[in-house]
C-alpha positions in Angstrom: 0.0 0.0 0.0 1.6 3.6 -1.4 0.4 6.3 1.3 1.9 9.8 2.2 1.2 10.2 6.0 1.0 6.6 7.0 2.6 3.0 5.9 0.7 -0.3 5.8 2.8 -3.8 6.3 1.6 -7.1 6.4 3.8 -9.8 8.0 2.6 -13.3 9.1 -1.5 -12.2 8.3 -1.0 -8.9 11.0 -1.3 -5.8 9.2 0.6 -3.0 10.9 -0.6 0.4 10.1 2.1 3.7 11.1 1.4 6.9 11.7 4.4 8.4 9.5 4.7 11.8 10.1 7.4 11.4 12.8 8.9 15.3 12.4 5.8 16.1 13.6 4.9 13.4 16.5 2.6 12.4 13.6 0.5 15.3 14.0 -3.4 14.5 12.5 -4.3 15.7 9.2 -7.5 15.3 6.7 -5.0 13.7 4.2 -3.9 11.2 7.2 -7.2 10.7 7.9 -8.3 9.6 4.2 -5.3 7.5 3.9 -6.4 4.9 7.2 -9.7 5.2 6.2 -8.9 3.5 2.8 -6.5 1.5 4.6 -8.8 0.3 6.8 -11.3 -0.6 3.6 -8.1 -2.5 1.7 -7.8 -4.4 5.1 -11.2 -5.5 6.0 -11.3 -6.9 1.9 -8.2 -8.3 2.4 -8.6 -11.9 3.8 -4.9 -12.0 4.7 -5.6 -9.7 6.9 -6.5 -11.2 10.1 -5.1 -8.2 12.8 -4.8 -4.7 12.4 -2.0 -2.9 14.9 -1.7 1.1 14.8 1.4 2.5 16.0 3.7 5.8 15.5 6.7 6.1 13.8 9.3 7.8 15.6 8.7 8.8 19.7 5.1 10.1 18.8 2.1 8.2 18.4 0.1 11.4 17.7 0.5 14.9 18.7 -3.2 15.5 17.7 -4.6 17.9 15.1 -2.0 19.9 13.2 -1.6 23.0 14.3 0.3 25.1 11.4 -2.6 26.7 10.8 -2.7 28.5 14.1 -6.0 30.2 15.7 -7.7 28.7 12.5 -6.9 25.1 13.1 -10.2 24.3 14.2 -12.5 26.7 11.7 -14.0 24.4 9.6 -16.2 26.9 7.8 -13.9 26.8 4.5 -14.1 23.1 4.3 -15.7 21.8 1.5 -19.0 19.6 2.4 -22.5 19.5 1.4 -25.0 19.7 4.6 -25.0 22.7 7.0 -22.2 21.3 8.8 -19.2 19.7 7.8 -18.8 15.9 9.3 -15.2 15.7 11.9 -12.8 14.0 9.8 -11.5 12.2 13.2 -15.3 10.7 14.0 -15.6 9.4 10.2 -12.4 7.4 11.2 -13.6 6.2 14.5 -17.0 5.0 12.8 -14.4 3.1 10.3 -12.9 1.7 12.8 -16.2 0.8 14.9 -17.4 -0.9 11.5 -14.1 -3.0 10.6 -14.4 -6.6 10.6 -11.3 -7.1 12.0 -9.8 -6.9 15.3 -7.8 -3.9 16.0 -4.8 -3.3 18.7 -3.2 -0.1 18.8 -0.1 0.1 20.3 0.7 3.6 21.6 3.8 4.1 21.7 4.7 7.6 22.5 2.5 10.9 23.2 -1.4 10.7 22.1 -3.4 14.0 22.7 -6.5 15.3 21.5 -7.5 13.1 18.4 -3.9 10.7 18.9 -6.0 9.5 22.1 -9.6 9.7 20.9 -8.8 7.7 17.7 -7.9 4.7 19.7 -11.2 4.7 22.0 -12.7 2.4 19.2 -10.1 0.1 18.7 -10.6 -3.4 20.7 -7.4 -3.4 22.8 -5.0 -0.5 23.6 -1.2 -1.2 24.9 0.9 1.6 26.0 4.7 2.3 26.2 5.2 2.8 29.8 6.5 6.4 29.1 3.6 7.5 26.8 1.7 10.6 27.9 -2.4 10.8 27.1 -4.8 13.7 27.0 -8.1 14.8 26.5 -7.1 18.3 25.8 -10.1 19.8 24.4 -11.6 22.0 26.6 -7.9 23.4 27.0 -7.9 24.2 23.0 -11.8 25.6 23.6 -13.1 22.5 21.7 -14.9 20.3 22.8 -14.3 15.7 22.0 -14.3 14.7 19.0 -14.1 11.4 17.4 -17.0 10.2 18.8 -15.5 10.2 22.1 -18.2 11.2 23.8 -19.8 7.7 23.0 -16.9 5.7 23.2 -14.7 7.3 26.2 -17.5 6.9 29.1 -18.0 3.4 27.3 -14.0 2.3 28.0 -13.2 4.2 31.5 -16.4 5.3 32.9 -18.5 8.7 33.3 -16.6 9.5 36.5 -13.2 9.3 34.7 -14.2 10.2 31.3 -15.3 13.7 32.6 -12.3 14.2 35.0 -9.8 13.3 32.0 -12.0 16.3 29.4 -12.8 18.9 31.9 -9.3 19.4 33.4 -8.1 18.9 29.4 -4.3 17.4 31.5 -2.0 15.4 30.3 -1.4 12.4 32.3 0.7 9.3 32.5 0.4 5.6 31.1 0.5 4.5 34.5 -2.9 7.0 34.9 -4.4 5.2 32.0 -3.4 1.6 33.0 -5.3 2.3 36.5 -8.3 4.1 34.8 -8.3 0.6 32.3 -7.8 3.1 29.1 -5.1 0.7 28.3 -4.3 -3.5 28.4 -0.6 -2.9 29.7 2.2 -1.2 29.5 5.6 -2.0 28.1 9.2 -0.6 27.5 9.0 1.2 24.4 11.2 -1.4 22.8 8.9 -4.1 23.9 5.5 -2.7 22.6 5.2 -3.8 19.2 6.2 -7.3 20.1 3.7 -7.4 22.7 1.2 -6.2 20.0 2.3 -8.9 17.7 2.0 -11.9 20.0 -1.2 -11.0 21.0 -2.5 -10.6 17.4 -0.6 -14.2 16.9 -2.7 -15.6 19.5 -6.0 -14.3 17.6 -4.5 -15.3 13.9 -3.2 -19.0 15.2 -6.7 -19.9 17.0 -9.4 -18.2 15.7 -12.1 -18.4 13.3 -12.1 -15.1 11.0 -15.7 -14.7 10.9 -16.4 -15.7 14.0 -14.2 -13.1 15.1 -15.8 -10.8 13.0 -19.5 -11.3 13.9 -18.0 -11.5 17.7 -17.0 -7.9 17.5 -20.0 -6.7 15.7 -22.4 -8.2 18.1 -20.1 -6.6 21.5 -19.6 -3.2 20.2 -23.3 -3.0 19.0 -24.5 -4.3 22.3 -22.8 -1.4 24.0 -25.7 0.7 22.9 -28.5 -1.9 23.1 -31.6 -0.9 25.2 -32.5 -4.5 26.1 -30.3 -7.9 26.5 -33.3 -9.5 24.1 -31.5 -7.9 21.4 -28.4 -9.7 22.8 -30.2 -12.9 22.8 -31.7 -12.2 18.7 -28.5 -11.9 17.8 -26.7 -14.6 19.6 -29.5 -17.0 18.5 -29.0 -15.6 14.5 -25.2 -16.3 15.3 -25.4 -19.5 16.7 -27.9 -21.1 14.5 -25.8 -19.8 11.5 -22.4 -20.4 12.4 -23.2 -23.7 14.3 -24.0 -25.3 10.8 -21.0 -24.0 9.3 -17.7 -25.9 7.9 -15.8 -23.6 10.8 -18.2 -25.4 13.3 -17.0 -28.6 12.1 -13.4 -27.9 11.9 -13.0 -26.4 15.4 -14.4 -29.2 17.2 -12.9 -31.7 15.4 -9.2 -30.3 15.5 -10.0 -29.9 19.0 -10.9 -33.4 19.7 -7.6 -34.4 17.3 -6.0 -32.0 19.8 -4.6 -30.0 16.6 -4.3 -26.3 15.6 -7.4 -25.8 13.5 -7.8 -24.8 9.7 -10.8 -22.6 9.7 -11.9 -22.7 6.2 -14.5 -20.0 5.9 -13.5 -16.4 5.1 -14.8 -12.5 5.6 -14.6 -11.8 2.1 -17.5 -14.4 1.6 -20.2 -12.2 3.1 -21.2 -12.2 7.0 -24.5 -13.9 7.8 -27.1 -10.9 8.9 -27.4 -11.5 12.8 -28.8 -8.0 13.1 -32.1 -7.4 11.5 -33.6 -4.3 11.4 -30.4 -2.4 13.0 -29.4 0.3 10.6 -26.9 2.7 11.4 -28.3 6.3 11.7 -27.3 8.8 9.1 -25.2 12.2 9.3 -27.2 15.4 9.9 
């Protein structure tokens, strides 16, 4: 994959995506925005792709929005878009992400502010170097979340924490967002792509794709569910699909032959529909 701001590399079915603007702590822009947004798309296509990692090049995983532009960074009158407001670039990738069929990691490995932490909120599992720094800085810019935080962030941490972390707009430490469970773990900095890889091994080596795939539509569209009958609709659609299925099959029988399993069906196929009726609501 040719890109400008980021890089795509896939090794061993994992598809590392970098934030490749290191001279500026890979500071967001609407072309870095486009370019994991069709990254994402080429991955979730991809049936090679079985893992998606996001890191930063360099000591930065993202500064947050640009901000050559100075007191205009955030006037988005100019922008080019055809309702009364134009849509945040940052919450069209978050909505990417919440829509991929694959599992996502990101592995933060320096400082993430403003839209470099909100962009990982939607993301199944976070790791941190154990000297990154994280804020929620947008009162301090006066802004306000973005990203769809405001859905996800209370979501991952909590109301309580969630409105500490935006209203003081601070900086704090991994160790901060270890305790408030923003993140899986911490690591060395030298350590944390490794410990993003192994983990994205154990899904690759074990798992069924689609199973996967329906697994993390189902959990992150539960999140907003009213009732757990919609829980049980979809977990009955699932089962009764997926229980006739040659992945059915094959995962109990290499597990009675007590070897690693070769899960024949793929994402590229099509997903059985476990959620009927649920359409996702439309910009405004």
């Amino acid at each position: 994959m040719d890109f400008e701001q980021i890089t795509a590399e896939l090794s061993e079915r994992v598809l590392t995506i970098t934030l490749n603007r290191p001279e500026r702590l890979n500071a967001w822009t609407a072309t870095m925005a486009r370019e994991l947004i069709e990254a994402f798309d080429r991955a979730d296509a991809d049936d090679e792709v079985r893992v998606i990692i996001l890191t930063g090049a360099g000591r930065g995983f993202c500064a947050g929005a640009d901000l050559a532009a100075g007191g205009e960074t955030f006037d988005y009158r100019e922008r080019q878009h055809s309702g009364p407001v134009p849509r945040d670039n940052g919450g069209q990738f978050a909505l990417r992400v919440f829509d991929c069929k694959k599992p996502v990691i990101a592995a933060i490995n320096g400082p993430a502010v403003g839209v470099g932490a909100t962009m990982t909120l939607p993301m199944d599992i976070r790791l941190a170097a154990d000297d990154a720094r994280i804020g929620f800085v947008f009162a301090r810019r006066g802004i306000v979340p973005e990203a769809c935080s405001s859905w996800f962030l209370p979501r991952v941490v909590g109301i309580s924490r969630a409105m500490e972390w935006v209203a003081t707009g601070r900086v704090f430490s991994a160790q901060e967002a270890l305790e408030g469970r923003l993140v899986r773990s911490l690591h060395p900095s030298t350590e944390l792509l490794e410990a993003a890889r192994e983990l994205a091994r154990e899904i690759v080596e074990n798992t069924a794709p689609v199973s996967v795939a329906l697994a993390r539509r189902m959990l992150w569209t539960m999140l907003g569910a009213e009732h757990p009958m919609l829980a049980h609709r979809a977990d009955s659609r699932g089962m009764f699909y997926r229980g006739q299925s040659a992945d059915a099959a094959e995962g109990v029988t290499s597990f009675l032959e007590k070897r690693p399993p070769r899960f024949p069906d793929r994402v590229s196929d099509g997903l059985p529909e476990i959620l009927p009726g649920f359409t996702a609501p439309q910009f405004e």
